[in-house]
N, C-alpha and C positions, 0 to 999 in steps of 0.2 A: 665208845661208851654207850650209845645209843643200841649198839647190835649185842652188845656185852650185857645192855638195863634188861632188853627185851625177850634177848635168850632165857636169860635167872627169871622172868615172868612166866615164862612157856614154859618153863620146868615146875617154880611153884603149880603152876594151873594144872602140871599135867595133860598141857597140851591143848589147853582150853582159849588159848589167845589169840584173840582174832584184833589187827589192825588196822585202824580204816587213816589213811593217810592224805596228804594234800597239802602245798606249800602255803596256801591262805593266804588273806586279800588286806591282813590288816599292817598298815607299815608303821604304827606305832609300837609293833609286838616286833620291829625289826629294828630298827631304833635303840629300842632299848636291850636290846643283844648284840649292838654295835656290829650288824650286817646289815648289805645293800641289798635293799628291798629288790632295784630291777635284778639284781644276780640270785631270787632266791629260787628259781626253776631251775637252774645249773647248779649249785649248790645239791639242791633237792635231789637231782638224779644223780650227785656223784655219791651222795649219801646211800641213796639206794645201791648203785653196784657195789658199794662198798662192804655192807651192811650184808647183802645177798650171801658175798663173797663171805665172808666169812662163817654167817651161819653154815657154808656148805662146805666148808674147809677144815676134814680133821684135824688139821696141825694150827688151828686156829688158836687162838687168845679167845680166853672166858669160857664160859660154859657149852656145852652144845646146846642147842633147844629139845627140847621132848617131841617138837615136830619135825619129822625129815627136809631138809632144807631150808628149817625157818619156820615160824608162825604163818598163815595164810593172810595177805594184804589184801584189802581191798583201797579205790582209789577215788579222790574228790573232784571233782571238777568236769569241765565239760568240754575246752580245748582240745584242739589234735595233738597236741602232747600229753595233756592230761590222759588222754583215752588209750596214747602208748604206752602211756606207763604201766597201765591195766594191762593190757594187753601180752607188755613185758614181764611183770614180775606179779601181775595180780591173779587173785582168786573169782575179783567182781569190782562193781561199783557203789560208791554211796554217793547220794545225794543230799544238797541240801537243805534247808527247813522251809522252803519257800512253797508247799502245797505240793499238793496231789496233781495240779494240771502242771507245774515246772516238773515232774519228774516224766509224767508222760509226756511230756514235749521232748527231753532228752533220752528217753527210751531208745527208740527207734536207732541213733545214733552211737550207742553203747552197743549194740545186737550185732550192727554190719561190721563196728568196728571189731569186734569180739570174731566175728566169722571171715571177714577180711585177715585177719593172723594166725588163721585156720588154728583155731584154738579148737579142742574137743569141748562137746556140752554146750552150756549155757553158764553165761557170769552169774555170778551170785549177786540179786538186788538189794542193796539195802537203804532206808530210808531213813529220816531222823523227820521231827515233830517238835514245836513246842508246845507246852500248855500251861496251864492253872487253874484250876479248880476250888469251887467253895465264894467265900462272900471275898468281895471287892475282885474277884479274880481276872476282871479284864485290867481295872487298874493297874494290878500287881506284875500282870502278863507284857504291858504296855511300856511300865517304867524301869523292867529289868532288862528288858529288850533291847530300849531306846537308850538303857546303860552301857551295852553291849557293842551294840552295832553304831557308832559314833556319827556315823556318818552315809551317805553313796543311798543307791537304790535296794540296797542289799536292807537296810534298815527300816523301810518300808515296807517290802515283800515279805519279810520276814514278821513283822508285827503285825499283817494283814491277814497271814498264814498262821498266826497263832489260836491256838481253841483253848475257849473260856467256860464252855459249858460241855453237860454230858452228851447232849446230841453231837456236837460239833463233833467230837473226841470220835464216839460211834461212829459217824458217817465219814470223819476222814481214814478211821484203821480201816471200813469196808473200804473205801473209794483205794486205798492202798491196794487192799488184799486183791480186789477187782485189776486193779491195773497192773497186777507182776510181780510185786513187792516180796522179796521173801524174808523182809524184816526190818519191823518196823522201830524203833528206838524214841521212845517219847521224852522229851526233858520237860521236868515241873520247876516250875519257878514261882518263888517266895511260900509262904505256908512253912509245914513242916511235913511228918512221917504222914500225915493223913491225906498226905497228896497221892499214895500210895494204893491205899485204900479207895480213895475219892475214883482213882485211875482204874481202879479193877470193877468198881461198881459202874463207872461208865461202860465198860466192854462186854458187862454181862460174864466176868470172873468169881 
Protein backbone atom coordinates (compact mmCIF):
# COMPACT_ATOMS: atom_id res chain seq x y z
CA UNK A 1 0.00 0.00 0.00
CA UNK A 2 2.65 2.37 0.99
CA UNK A 3 4.76 1.84 -2.43
CA UNK A 4 1.11 1.69 -4.38
CA UNK A 5 0.12 5.51 -2.05
CA UNK A 6 3.50 6.93 -3.22
CA UNK A 7 3.69 5.88 -6.71
CA UNK A 8 -0.26 7.56 -7.64
CA UNK A 9 1.69 10.63 -5.60
CA UNK A 10 4.62 10.77 -8.02
CA UNK A 11 2.39 10.59 -10.86
CA UNK A 12 -0.18 13.11 -9.72
CA UNK A 13 2.95 15.48 -9.01
CA UNK A 14 4.44 14.68 -12.10
CA UNK A 15 7.36 13.58 -10.68
CA UNK A 16 7.52 16.17 -8.09
CA UNK A 17 7.80 13.97 -4.97
CA UNK A 18 10.43 14.04 -2.90
CA UNK A 19 10.50 11.73 0.50
CA UNK A 20 12.25 12.39 3.47
CA UNK A 21 11.95 9.10 5.65
CA UNK A 22 12.99 7.85 9.09
CA UNK A 23 11.51 5.22 11.68
CA UNK A 24 11.00 7.92 14.51
CA UNK A 25 11.52 8.00 18.11
CA UNK A 26 7.99 8.26 19.26
CA UNK A 27 6.69 4.81 20.90
CA UNK A 28 3.23 6.09 21.48
CA UNK A 29 2.77 6.42 17.54
CA UNK A 30 3.76 2.53 17.73
CA UNK A 31 1.42 1.56 20.35
CA UNK A 32 -1.24 2.69 18.74
CA UNK A 33 -0.54 0.80 15.32
CA UNK A 34 -0.19 -2.23 17.53
CA UNK A 35 3.87 -2.58 16.42
CA UNK A 36 7.00 -3.24 18.51
CA UNK A 37 8.56 -0.22 18.91
CA UNK A 38 12.16 -2.13 19.41
CA UNK A 39 11.48 -3.96 15.90
CA UNK A 40 10.70 -0.76 14.11
CA UNK A 41 14.40 -0.41 12.32
CA UNK A 42 13.73 -3.95 10.85
CA UNK A 43 10.37 -3.33 9.89
CA UNK A 44 11.59 0.03 8.47
CA UNK A 45 14.25 -1.55 6.10
CA UNK A 46 12.00 -4.56 5.04
CA UNK A 47 9.58 -1.84 3.94
CA UNK A 48 12.11 -0.20 2.05
CA UNK A 49 13.46 -3.21 -0.06
CA UNK A 50 10.08 -3.92 -0.42
CA UNK A 51 8.81 -0.65 -1.67
CA UNK A 52 12.16 -0.12 -3.80
CA UNK A 53 11.24 -3.49 -5.30
CA UNK A 54 8.44 -2.79 -6.62
CA UNK A 55 8.69 0.75 -7.86
CA UNK A 56 11.35 -0.84 -10.21
CA UNK A 57 9.37 -3.89 -11.17
CA UNK A 58 7.49 -3.68 -14.54
CA UNK A 59 5.31 -6.47 -13.77
CA UNK A 60 4.64 -4.77 -10.44
CA UNK A 61 1.01 -4.14 -8.79
CA UNK A 62 -0.31 -0.28 -8.81
CA UNK A 63 0.91 2.39 -10.76
CA UNK A 64 4.51 2.94 -11.93
CA UNK A 65 5.94 6.29 -10.56
CA UNK A 66 6.60 9.20 -13.02
CA UNK A 67 10.20 8.83 -11.60
CA UNK A 68 12.48 6.10 -12.90
CA UNK A 69 12.76 3.83 -10.09
CA UNK A 70 10.82 5.47 -7.58
CA UNK A 71 10.36 9.00 -6.07
CA UNK A 72 13.88 10.21 -4.69
CA UNK A 73 14.35 9.53 -0.71
CA UNK A 74 16.01 11.27 1.46
CA UNK A 75 16.73 9.80 5.18
CA UNK A 76 16.46 10.93 9.02
CA UNK A 77 18.60 10.06 11.62
CA UNK A 78 22.15 9.88 12.46
CA UNK A 79 23.05 6.12 13.38
CA UNK A 80 25.16 3.77 11.19
CA UNK A 81 22.12 2.37 10.06
CA UNK A 82 20.47 5.36 9.61
CA UNK A 83 23.23 6.64 7.35
CA UNK A 84 22.95 3.08 5.31
CA UNK A 85 20.06 3.46 4.56
CA UNK A 86 21.05 6.80 2.73
CA UNK A 87 23.51 5.47 1.33
CA UNK A 88 21.38 2.53 0.17
CA UNK A 89 18.35 3.81 -1.40
CA UNK A 90 18.73 7.50 -0.71
CA UNK A 91 19.17 10.74 -2.74
CA UNK A 92 20.41 12.68 0.81
CA UNK A 93 19.78 13.39 4.28
CA UNK A 94 17.41 15.38 6.36
CA UNK A 95 17.86 16.62 9.62
CA UNK A 96 16.12 17.36 12.40
CA UNK A 97 14.73 20.62 14.01
CA UNK A 98 17.14 20.89 16.62
CA UNK A 99 19.46 24.08 15.14
CA UNK A 100 21.86 24.98 12.92
CA UNK A 101 24.99 23.74 15.21
CA UNK A 102 23.03 19.90 15.58
CA UNK A 103 23.10 19.82 11.85
CA UNK A 104 26.67 20.92 11.57
CA UNK A 105 27.81 18.55 14.05
CA UNK A 106 26.21 15.75 11.84
CA UNK A 107 27.52 16.98 8.72
CA UNK A 108 30.69 15.77 8.46
CA UNK A 109 29.51 12.20 9.32
CA UNK A 110 26.71 12.13 6.37
CA UNK A 111 29.88 13.24 3.75
CA UNK A 112 32.33 10.16 4.67
CA UNK A 113 29.45 8.15 4.85
CA UNK A 114 28.10 9.18 1.41
CA UNK A 115 31.86 8.85 -0.02
CA UNK A 116 32.60 5.63 2.01
CA UNK A 117 29.75 3.80 -0.58
CA UNK A 118 31.55 5.44 -3.34
CA UNK A 119 28.44 7.14 -4.18
CA UNK A 120 28.74 9.75 -7.25
CA UNK A 121 28.26 13.72 -6.21
CA UNK A 122 27.35 14.96 -3.04
CA UNK A 123 23.92 13.92 -0.81
CA UNK A 124 21.45 16.25 -1.08
CA UNK A 125 21.06 18.38 2.45
CA UNK A 126 18.02 19.04 3.71
CA UNK A 127 16.90 20.69 6.91
CA UNK A 128 13.69 21.35 8.69
CA UNK A 129 13.09 24.59 11.35
CA UNK A 130 10.37 25.56 13.63
CA UNK A 131 8.90 28.76 14.11
CA UNK A 132 6.01 31.34 14.87
CA UNK A 133 5.67 34.45 14.26
CA UNK A 134 3.63 37.69 15.32
CA UNK A 135 2.13 38.51 18.88
CA UNK A 136 2.47 35.87 21.84
CA UNK A 137 4.65 33.78 19.26
CA UNK A 138 7.10 32.33 21.71
CA UNK A 139 4.18 31.31 23.78
CA UNK A 140 2.41 29.77 20.87
CA UNK A 141 5.90 28.16 19.63
CA UNK A 142 6.65 26.77 23.24
CA UNK A 143 3.17 25.12 23.82
CA UNK A 144 2.73 23.26 20.51
CA UNK A 145 6.10 22.01 20.89
CA UNK A 146 5.84 20.79 24.37
CA UNK A 147 2.49 19.23 22.84
CA UNK A 148 4.42 17.39 20.45
CA UNK A 149 7.49 16.11 21.84
CA UNK A 150 6.09 14.57 25.14
CA UNK A 151 8.74 13.77 26.38
CA UNK A 152 13.15 12.88 26.33
CA UNK A 153 15.86 15.62 25.43
CA UNK A 154 14.45 15.76 21.87
CA UNK A 155 11.73 18.09 23.45
CA UNK A 156 13.86 20.49 24.85
CA UNK A 157 16.34 21.04 21.85
CA UNK A 158 13.66 21.21 19.87
CA UNK A 159 11.92 24.18 21.83
CA UNK A 160 15.32 25.91 22.31
CA UNK A 161 15.81 25.69 18.37
CA UNK A 162 12.58 27.24 17.79
CA UNK A 163 12.43 31.04 16.14
CA UNK A 164 9.88 33.41 17.51
CA UNK A 165 11.03 36.47 15.88
CA UNK A 166 12.21 37.92 12.45
CA UNK A 167 15.97 38.12 13.27
CA UNK A 168 15.90 34.68 14.66
CA UNK A 169 14.17 33.35 11.36
CA UNK A 170 17.04 35.46 9.15
CA UNK A 171 19.97 34.54 10.90
CA UNK A 172 19.14 30.86 11.18
CA UNK A 173 18.08 30.30 7.00
CA UNK A 174 21.77 32.30 6.68
CA UNK A 175 23.40 30.17 9.35
CA UNK A 176 21.67 27.30 7.21
CA UNK A 177 22.60 28.40 3.81
CA UNK A 178 26.28 29.02 5.40
CA UNK A 179 26.64 25.70 6.60
CA UNK A 180 25.63 23.38 3.35
CA UNK A 181 21.94 23.32 3.51
CA UNK A 182 20.29 22.89 0.16
CA UNK A 183 16.98 23.21 1.84
CA UNK A 184 15.55 24.57 4.30
CA UNK A 185 11.74 23.43 5.40
CA UNK A 186 10.32 25.91 8.12
CA UNK A 187 7.07 24.57 10.08
CA UNK A 188 4.73 27.56 11.52
CA UNK A 189 2.85 26.84 14.49
CA UNK A 190 -0.42 28.25 15.71
CA UNK A 191 -1.52 31.69 13.82
CA UNK A 192 -3.04 31.12 10.57
CA UNK A 193 -2.22 31.99 6.51
CA UNK A 194 -0.29 35.11 7.81
CA UNK A 195 2.43 32.88 9.18
CA UNK A 196 3.11 32.90 5.67
CA UNK A 197 3.40 36.18 4.90
CA UNK A 198 4.99 36.92 8.43
CA UNK A 199 7.81 33.97 7.05
CA UNK A 200 8.47 35.76 3.63
CA UNK A 201 8.88 39.19 5.16
CA UNK A 202 11.40 37.78 7.57
CA UNK A 203 13.64 36.42 4.56
CA UNK A 204 13.47 39.59 2.79
CA UNK A 205 10.81 37.74 0.09
Amino acid sequence: MFAKATATLDRLSRGRLVLGLAPGGREDDYNASGVEFDQRGKLFDALLERAVRQWQDDGGIGPHPATGGGPPLLFGGFTERALRRMTTYGRGWIGGAQGVANFRTILPRVRQAWRDAGKAGAPRLVATAHFSLGPDAQQRLHSRLANYYTSGTYTSESIEAGLSTPDEVAREVAAYAEAGCDELILFPHGGGQEQVDLLADAVGL
